[in-house]
VOGU-3710 file (C-alpha; in Angstrom, 3 decimals, decimal comma):
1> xxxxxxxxxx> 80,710/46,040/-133,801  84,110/45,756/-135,367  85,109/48,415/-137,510  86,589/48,998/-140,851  89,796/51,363/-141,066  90,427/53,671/-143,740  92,570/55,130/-144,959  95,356/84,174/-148,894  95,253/86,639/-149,611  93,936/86,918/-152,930
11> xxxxxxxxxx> 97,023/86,848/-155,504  96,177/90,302/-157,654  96,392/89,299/-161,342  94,734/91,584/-164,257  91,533/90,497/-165,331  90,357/89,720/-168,582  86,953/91,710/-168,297  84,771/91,204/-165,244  85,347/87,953/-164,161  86,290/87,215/-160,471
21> xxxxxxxxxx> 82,357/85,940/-159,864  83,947/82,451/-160,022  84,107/82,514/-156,684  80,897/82,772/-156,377  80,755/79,917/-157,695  82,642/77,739/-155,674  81,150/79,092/-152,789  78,161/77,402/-154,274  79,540/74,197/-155,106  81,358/73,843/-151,734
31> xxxxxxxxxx> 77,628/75,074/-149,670  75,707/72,090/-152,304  78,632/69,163/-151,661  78,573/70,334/-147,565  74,744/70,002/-147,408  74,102/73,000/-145,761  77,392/73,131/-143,549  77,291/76,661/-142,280  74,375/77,859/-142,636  73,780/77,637/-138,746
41> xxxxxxxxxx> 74,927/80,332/-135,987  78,717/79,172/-135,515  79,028/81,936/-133,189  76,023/81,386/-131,273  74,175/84,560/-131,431  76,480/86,361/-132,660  76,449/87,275/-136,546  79,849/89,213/-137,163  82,960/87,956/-136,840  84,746/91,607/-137,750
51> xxxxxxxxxx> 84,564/94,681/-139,466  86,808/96,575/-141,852  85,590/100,237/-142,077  81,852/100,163/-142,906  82,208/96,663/-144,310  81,015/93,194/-142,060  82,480/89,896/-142,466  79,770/87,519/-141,362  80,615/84,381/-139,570  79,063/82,104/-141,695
61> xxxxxxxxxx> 81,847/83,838/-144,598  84,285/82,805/-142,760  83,320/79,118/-142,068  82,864/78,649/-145,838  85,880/79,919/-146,729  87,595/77,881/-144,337  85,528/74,989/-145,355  86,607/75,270/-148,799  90,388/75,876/-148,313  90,182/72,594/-145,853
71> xxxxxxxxxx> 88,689/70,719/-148,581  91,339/72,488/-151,210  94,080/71,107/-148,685  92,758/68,040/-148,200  92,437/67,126/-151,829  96,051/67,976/-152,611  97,597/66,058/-150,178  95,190/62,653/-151,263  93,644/62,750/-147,666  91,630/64,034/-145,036
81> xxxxxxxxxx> 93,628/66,923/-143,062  92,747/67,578/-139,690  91,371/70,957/-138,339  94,218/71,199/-135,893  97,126/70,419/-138,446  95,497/72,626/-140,933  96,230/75,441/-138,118  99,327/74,161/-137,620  99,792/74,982/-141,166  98,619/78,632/-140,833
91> xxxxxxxxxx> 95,337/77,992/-142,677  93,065/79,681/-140,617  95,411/83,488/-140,662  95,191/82,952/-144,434  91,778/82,266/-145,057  91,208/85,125/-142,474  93,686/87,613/-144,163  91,906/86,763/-147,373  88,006/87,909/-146,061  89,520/91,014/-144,564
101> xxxxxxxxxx> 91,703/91,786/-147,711  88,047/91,136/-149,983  86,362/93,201/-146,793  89,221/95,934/-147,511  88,235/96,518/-151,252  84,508/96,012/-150,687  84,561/98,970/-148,460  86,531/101,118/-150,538  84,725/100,467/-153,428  81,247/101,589/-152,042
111> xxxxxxxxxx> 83,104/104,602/-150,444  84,646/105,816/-153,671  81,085/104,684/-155,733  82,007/101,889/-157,959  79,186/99,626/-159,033  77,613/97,748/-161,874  74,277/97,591/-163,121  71,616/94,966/-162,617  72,381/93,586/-166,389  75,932/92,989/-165,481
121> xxxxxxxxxx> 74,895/90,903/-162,419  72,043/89,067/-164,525  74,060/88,493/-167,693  77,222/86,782/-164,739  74,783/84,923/-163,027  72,884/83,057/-166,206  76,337/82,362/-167,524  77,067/80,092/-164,171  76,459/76,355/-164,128  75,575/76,240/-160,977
131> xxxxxxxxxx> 72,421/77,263/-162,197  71,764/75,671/-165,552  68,505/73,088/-166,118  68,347/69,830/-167,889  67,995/72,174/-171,356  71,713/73,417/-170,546  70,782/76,608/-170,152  69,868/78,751/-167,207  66,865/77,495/-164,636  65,037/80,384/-162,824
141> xxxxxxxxxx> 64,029/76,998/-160,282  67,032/75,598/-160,641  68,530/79,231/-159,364  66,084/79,438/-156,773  66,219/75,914/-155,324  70,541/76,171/-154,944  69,846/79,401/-153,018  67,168/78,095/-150,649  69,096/74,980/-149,715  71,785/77,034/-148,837
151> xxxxxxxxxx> 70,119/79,839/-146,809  70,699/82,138/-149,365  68,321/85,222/-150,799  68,605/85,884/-153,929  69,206/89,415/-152,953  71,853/88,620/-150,782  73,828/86,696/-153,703  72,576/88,560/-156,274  74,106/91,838/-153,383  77,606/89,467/-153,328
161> xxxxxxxxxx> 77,699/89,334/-157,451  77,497/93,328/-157,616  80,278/93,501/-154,771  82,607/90,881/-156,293  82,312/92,554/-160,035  82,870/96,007/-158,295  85,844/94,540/-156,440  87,258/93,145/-159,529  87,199/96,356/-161,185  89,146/98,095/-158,428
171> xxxxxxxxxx> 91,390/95,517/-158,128  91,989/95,644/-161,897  92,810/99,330/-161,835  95,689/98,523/-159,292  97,049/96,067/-160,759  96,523/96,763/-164,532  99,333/98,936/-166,302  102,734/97,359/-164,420  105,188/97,101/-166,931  108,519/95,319/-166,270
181> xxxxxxxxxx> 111,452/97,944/-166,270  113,851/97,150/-169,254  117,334/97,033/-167,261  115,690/94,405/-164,743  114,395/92,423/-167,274  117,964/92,712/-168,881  119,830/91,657/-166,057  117,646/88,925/-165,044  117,315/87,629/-168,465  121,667/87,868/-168,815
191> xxxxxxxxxx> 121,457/85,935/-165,199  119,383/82,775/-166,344  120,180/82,614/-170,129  124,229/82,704/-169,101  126,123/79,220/-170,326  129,277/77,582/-169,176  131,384/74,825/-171,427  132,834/72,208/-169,307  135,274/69,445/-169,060  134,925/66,561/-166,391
201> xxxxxxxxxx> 137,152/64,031/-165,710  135,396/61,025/-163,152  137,723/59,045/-161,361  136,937/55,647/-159,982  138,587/52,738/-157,801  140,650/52,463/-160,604  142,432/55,336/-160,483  143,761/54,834/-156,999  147,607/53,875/-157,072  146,137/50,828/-155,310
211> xxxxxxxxxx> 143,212/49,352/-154,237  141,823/49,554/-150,927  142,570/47,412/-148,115  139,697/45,356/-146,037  138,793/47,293/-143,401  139,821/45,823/-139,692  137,530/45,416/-136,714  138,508/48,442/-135,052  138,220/50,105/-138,406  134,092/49,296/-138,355
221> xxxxxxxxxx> 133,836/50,159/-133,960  135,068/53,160/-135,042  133,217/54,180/-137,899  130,001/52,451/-136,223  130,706/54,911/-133,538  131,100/57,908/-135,046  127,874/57,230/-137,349  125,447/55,657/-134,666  122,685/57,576/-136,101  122,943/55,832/-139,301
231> xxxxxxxxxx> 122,890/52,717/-137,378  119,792/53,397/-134,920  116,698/51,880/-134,895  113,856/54,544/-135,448  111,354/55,292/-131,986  109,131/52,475/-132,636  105,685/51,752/-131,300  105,235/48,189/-129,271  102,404/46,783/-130,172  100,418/43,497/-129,157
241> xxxxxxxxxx> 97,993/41,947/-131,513  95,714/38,985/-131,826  94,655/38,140/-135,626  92,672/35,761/-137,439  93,613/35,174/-140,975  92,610/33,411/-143,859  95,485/31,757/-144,821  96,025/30,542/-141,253  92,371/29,137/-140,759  92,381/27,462/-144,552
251> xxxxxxxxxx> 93,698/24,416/-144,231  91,169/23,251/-141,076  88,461/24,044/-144,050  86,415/21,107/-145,446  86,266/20,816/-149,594  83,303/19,651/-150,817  83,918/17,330/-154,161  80,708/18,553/-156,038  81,462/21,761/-155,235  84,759/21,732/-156,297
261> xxxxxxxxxx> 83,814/20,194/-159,540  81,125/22,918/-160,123  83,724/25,419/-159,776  85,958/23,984/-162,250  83,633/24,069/-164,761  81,884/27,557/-163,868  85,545/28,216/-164,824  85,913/26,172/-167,838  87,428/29,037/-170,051  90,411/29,888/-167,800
271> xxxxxxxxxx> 91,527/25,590/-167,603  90,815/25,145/-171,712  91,972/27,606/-173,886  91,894/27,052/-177,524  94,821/27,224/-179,925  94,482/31,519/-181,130  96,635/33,358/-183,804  98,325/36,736/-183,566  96,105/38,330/-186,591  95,961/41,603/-188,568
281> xxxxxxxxxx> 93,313/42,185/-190,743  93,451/44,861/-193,322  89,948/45,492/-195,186  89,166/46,280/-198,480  85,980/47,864/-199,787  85,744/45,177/-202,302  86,779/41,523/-202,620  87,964/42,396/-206,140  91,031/45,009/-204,507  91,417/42,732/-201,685
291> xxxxxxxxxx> 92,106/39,782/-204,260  94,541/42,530/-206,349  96,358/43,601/-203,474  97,137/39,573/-203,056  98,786/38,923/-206,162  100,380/41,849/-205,732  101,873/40,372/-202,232  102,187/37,154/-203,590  104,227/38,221/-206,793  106,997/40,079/-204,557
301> xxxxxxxxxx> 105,337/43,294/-206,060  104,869/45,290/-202,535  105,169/44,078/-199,109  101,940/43,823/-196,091  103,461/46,883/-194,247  102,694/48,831/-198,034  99,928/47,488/-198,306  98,711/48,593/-194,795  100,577/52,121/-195,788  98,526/52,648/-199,111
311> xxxxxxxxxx> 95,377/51,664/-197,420  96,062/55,021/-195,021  96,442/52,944/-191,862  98,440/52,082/-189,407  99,869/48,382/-188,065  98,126/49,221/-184,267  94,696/49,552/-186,010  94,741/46,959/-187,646  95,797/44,585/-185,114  92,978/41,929/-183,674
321> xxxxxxxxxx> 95,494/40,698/-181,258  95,343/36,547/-180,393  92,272/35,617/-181,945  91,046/31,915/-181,745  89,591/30,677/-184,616  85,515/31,219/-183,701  86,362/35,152/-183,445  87,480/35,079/-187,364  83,918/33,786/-188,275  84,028/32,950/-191,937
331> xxxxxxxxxx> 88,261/34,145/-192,038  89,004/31,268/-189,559  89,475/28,233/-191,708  91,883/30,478/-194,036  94,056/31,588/-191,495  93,976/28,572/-189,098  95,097/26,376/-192,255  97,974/28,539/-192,233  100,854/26,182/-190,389  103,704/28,782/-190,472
341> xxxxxxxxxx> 103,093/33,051/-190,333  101,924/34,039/-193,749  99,074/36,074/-195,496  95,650/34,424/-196,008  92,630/35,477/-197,652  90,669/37,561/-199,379  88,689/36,313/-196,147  84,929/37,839/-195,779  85,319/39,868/-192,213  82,343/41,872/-190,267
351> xxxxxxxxxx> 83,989/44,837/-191,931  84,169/43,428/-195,700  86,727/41,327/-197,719  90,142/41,242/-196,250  93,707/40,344/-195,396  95,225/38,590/-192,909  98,483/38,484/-191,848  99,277/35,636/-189,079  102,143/36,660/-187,184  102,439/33,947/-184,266
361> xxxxxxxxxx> 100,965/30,433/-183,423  99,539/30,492/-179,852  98,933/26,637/-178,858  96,180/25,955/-177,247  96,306/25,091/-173,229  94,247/22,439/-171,534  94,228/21,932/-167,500  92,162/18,913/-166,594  90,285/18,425/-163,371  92,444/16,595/-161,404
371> xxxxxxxxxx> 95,757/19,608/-162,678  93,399/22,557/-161,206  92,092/20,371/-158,272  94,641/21,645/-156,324  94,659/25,320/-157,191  90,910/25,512/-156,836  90,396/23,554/-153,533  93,030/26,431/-151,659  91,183/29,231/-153,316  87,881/27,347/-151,784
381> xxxxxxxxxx> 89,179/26,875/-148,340  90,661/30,234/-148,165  86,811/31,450/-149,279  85,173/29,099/-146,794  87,758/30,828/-144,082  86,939/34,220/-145,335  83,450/33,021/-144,272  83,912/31,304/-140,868  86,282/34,333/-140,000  83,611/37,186/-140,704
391> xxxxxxxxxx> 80,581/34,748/-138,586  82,901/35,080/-135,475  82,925/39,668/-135,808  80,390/39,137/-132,775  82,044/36,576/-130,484  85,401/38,633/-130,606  83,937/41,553/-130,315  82,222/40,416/-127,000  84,776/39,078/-125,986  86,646/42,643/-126,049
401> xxxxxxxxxx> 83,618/44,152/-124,634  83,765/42,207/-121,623  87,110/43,776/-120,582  89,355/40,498/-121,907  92,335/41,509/-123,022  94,424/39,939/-125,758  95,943/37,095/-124,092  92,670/35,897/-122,840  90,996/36,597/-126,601  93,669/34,693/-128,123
411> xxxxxxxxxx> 93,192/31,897/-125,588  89,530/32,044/-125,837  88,868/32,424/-129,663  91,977/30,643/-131,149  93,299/33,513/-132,461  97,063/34,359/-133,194  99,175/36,264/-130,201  102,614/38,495/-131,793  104,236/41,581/-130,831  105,667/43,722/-133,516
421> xxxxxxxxxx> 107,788/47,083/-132,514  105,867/49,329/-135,620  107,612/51,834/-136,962  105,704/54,038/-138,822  105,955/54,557/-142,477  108,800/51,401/-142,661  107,023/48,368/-140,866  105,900/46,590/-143,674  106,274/42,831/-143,423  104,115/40,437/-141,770
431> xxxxxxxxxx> 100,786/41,723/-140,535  101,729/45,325/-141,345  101,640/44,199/-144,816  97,756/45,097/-144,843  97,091/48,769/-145,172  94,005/48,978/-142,814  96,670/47,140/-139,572  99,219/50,273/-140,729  96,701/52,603/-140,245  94,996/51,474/-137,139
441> xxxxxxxxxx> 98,822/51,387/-135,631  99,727/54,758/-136,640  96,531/55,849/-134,981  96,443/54,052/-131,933  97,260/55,600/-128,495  98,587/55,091/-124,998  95,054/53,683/-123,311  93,089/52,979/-126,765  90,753/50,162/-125,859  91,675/47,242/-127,853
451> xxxxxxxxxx> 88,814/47,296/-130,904  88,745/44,460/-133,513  89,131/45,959/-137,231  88,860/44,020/-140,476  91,225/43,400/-142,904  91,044/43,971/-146,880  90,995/40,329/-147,349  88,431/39,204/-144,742  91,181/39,110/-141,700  90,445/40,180/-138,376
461> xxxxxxxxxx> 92,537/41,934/-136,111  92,857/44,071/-132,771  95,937/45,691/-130,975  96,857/47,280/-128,024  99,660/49,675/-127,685  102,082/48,354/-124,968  105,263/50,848/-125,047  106,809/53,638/-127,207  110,393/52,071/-127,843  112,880/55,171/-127,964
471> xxxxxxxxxx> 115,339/55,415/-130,858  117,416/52,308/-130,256  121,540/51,312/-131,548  121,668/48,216/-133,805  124,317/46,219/-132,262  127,187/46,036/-134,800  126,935/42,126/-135,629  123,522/43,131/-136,840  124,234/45,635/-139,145  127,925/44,420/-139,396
481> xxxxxxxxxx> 127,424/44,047/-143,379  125,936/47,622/-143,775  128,347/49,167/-141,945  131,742/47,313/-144,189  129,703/48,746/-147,433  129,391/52,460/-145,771  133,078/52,183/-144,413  134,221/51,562/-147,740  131,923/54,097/-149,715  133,280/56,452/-146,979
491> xxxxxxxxxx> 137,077/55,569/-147,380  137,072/55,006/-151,249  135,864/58,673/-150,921  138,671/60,211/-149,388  141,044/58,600/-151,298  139,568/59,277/-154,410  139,420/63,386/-152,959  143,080/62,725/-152,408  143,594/61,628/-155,514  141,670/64,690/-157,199
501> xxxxxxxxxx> 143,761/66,863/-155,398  147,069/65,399/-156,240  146,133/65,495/-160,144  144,854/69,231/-159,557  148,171/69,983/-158,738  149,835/68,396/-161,341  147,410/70,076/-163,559  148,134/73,073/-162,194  151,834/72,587/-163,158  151,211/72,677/-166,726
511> xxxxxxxxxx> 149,533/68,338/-166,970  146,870/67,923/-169,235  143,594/66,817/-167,267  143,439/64,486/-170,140  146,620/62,626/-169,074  144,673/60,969/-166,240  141,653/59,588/-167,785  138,366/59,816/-169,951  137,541/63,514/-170,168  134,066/64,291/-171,057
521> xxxxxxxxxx> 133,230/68,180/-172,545  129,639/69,560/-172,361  129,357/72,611/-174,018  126,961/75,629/-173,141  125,084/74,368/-170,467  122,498/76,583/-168,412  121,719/76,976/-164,889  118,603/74,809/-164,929  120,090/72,070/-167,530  119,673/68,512/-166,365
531> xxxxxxxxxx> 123,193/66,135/-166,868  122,796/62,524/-166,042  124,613/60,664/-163,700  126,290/63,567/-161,906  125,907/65,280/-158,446  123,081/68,167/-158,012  126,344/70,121/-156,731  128,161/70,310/-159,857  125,975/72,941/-161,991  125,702/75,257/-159,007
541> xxxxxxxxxx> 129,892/74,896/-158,195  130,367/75,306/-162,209  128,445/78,528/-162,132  130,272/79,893/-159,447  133,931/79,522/-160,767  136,064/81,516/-162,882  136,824/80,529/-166,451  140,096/78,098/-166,439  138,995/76,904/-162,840  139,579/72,971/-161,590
551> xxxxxxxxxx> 137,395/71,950/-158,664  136,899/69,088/-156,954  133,005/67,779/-157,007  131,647/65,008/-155,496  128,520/63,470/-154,540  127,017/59,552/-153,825  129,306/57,543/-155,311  131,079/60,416/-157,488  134,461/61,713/-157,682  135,502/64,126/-160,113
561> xxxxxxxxxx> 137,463/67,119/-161,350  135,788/69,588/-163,108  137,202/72,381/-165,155  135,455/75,291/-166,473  136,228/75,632/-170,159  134,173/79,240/-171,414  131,712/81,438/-170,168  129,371/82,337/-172,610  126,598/85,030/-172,424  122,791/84,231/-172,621
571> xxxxxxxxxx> 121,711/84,097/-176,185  120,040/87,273/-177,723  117,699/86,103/-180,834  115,994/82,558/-181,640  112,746/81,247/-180,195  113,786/80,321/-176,737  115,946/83,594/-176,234  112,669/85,402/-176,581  110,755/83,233/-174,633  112,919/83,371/-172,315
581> xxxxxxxxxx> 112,830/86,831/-171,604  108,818/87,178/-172,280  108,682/84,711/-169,466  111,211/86,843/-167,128  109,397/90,091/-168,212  106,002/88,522/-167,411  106,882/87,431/-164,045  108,594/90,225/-163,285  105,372/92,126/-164,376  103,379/89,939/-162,144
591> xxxxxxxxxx> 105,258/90,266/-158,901  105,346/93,977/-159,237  102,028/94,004/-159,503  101,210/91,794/-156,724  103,771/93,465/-154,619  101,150/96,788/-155,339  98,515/95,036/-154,426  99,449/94,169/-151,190  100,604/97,553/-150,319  97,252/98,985/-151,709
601> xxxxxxxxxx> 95,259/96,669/-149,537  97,343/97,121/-146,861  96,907/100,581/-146,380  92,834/100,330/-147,632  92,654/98,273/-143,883  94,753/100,341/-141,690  92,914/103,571/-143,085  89,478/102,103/-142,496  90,340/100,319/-139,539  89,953/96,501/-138,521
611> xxxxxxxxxx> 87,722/95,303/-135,535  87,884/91,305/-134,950  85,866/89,454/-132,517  88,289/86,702/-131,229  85,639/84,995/-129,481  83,579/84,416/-132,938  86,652/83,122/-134,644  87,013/80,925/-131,897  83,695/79,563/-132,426  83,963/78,533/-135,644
621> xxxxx> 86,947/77,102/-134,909  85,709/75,182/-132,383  83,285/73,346/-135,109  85,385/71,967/-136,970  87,660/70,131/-134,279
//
């Protein structure tokens, strides 16, 4: 039948008490969304997939933990990753670095004794929603059922709990008490809180002594030579297609009269809309201060906006939008008598006595029959082909079954016969318009067997991969217009460089930069400041000169001469001077710390030794491709 397409190591941070279980947690999550997935023998019989001292790392650890990082992965990059890219990636050596690193401080933790009692482990499993009831709270059942479904004991994750609270204390005790030393705090906070004050002077087409001449034939062979790349069609997959497509088959479609009539007036609200009013309402607790607050409008005494103001609310709330006149229920006749914006009432509302201010007349918009006749009929023949196109899934699909190719379906079933050369992630016109063609062309391969897919709007399609096109020149007369507009960016360029350098030197000679244009000063700028409408090169070349330097920068479409003015150091007091350096100091603290870490794991699993069984990891591996 046809088918639709669609579309670490454990970073050391100080904890705040004992609190690393959440992992736990997910584990549980990921084992109740998988239904199960791992709980079988991915290494056959075998059971461990290595050892780090006394400590095993089961297979079915591993899987999860893979599992869950896949998923992790996935999720971030808004689609399904494949096993094989996600190794491509390195995903597997990091989920397996992380299991030995947690294997590390297990063992060391039950060699050197440390352990919590079974109230800790209690009081960190109720807390877990994993396992709370219908009451909110925690659900012995509830606990029991999660474990069962997942092959779990409750000693064995009750035996996981007391390991990960004991490996969160010895992980604390490393990585607790890094301070970061004053002189590198210093110097990086002197680095990234240092400002320069700048003067730029942009030059343009203007500028030039004269303007620039119309480039020549040989000018554009020559530049189209020396920048084929930029003129080269991408590698490009040749693909044949047959389609059959709504729009196409709509006009053979029959319109029945009654129908059509039915359908207009199914529809009655969208073809005769009645005159409506842009309305505020502002409501009063009592007719008796809603008819006060009018003579006070009417007598010049305050204005509507004041009156909104003293009421404590604001213009959006009290906005109804276009109303007709049946949504004001008893207020309508006030304000629909108005002819011109104006203030009616006191007006009974469903909220009380009230105010309203008309701001707009909204006429009212009639489409007879025989005005939407048209409209209506296309949308019903397009509907009817929608129809006829999904009753004929079967008869193409046999069709393809039989071994016809796509000549002989389109011959056969009427269908549509193109080729397109696809090139994926710019082919967007035509059929490649529709999402689920893209992404059955990006998949296909040499020798797919032609399969028909549907399309989001009731098309039908299938394709067959004929050739991969290799990166192919556009012959100039094709491209003859793009390549003028880049010969010109590129030779306004170097003459507005020349230009630059010619008023550097003048400069130089004791010219003021000012003499040759607008000259724009920013003053005490940082290294991560953000200034519109130049280059990302000019921050990075300003922080590199010398105070009373003139440099050339330039960039797409930019030319300019930049001077540096005054180097100023990083500021010492004020808000952001301190946050600055708490931020520096904490990072610094933090990358110390996790620099320890690493070390002190390190070492825990070249002391107590590492034994991996290949053929295990291989296992798993091999189900999930």
């Amino acid at each position: 039948m046809a088918k639709k397409t669609t579309e670490t190591e454990d970073s050391p941070r100080k904890k705040k008490g004992i609190g690393n279980y959440i992992v736990w947690v997910l584990l549980v999550l990921v084992m109740l969304g998988l239904g199960g997935f791992g709980v079988t023998n991915f290494g056959g019989g075998v059971s461990t997939l290595a050892r780090v001292g006394d400590r095993e790392i089961e297979v079915n650890d591993y899987a999860r933990a893979l599992q869950q990082e896949l998923n992790a992965l996935s999720a971030q990059v808004g689609q399904p990753i494949p096993f094989s890219q996600a190794q491509a990636f390195g995903l597997d050596t990091q989920v397996l670095q992380t299991v030995i690193t947690r294997a590390a401080l297990d063992n060391e933790a039950a060699r050197i004794g440390i352990s919590v009692g079974d109230a800790t482990v209690a009081g960190e499993i109720t807390q877990m929603n994993a396992f709370q009831g219908n009451a909110g709270s925690f659900d012995r059942e509830v606990y029991r059922f999660t474990l069962e479904r997942n092959n779990l004991t409750e000693a064995q994750f009750e035996r996981g709990i007391r390991e990960d609270v004991a490996r969160s204390i010895l992980q604390g005790a490393v990585v607790g008490g890094f301070a970061a030393p004053a002189p590198l705090t210093d110097t990086l906070t002197a680095y990234a809180g240092e400002r320069r004050s700048f003067s730029l002077l942009t030059l343009t087409e203007a500028d030039l002594s004269a303007p620039l001449a119309a480039p020549t034939d040989a000018d554009l062979q020559t530049f189209y030579d020396a920048n084929i790349d930029r003129f080269t069609r991408p590698e490009a997959k040749r693909i044949t297609y047959v389609a059959l497509l709504p729009e196409a088959l709509a006009p053979t479609m029959e319109v029945d009269e009654t129908a059509l009539r039915a359908l207009y007036d199914e529809r009655i609200g969208e073809f005769m809309i009645p005159e409506k009013r842009l309305v505020e309402r502002l409501v009063y607790p009592t007719e008796a201060e809603a008819q006060a607050a009018k003579s006070r409008l009417d007598a010049g005494e305050v204005t509507f906006d004041q009156l909104v103001s003293e009421r404590g609310l604001t213009l959006d709330i009290i906005d109804l939008g276009d109303v007709s006149k049946a949504d004001l229920g008893a207020a309508g006749e006030a304000v629909f008598a108005l002819t011109e914006p104006g203030v009616a009432g006191p007006a009974m509302s469903d909220l009380g006595p009230a105010l309203f201010r008309m701001n707009a007349i909204l006429s009212a918009q009639e489409t007879t029959f025989d005005e939407a006749r048209e409209s209506l009929s296309a949308e019903m023949r397009v509907a009817a082909a929608r129809r006829a196109i999904g009753a004929r899934i079967e008869e193409i699909d046999d069709l393809l079954a039989s071994g016809a190719d796509l000549e002989e379906v389109a011959q056969d079933a009427g269908m549509e016969l193109a080729t397109l050369d696809y090139i994926p992630g710019q082919t967007a016109e035509g059929i490649a318009a529709y999402p689920d063609f893209r992404t059955a062309a990006e998949a296909i391969g040499e020798g797919d067997f032609p399969e028909v897919i549907q399309l989001d709007d009731g098309a039908l399609a299938a394709l067959r991969l004929d050739a991969i096109v290799p990166p192919t020149p556009i012959p100039l007369d094709e491209v003859r217009e793009d390549v003028t507009a880049a010969w010109r960016a590129d030779a306004l360029a170097k003459a507005l460089a020349a230009r630059a350098e010619a008023v550097q030197a003048e400069v130089a000679a004791g010219a003021s930069l000012g003499a040759y244009g607008i000259v724009t000063v920013t003053r005490a700028v940082t290294r991560d400041a953000f200034i519109e409408g130049v280059p990302q090169t000019l921050l990075p070349t300003l922080f590199g000169m010398q105070q009373g330097d003139l440099q050339l920068v330039q960039g797409d479409g930019f030319t300019g001469l930049l001077r540096l003015d005054a180097i100023l150091p990083a500021e010492t007091e004020g808000e952001d001077a301190i946050a600055l350096r708490e931020a520096i100091s904490i990072r610094a603290q933090q990358t110390l710390a996790q620099d320890a870490f690493q070390l002190f794991t390190n070492a825990l699993s070249n002391e107590a030794g590492i034994q991996i069984d290949q053929t295990a990891i291989n296992a798993v591996h091999a189900q999930f491709n």
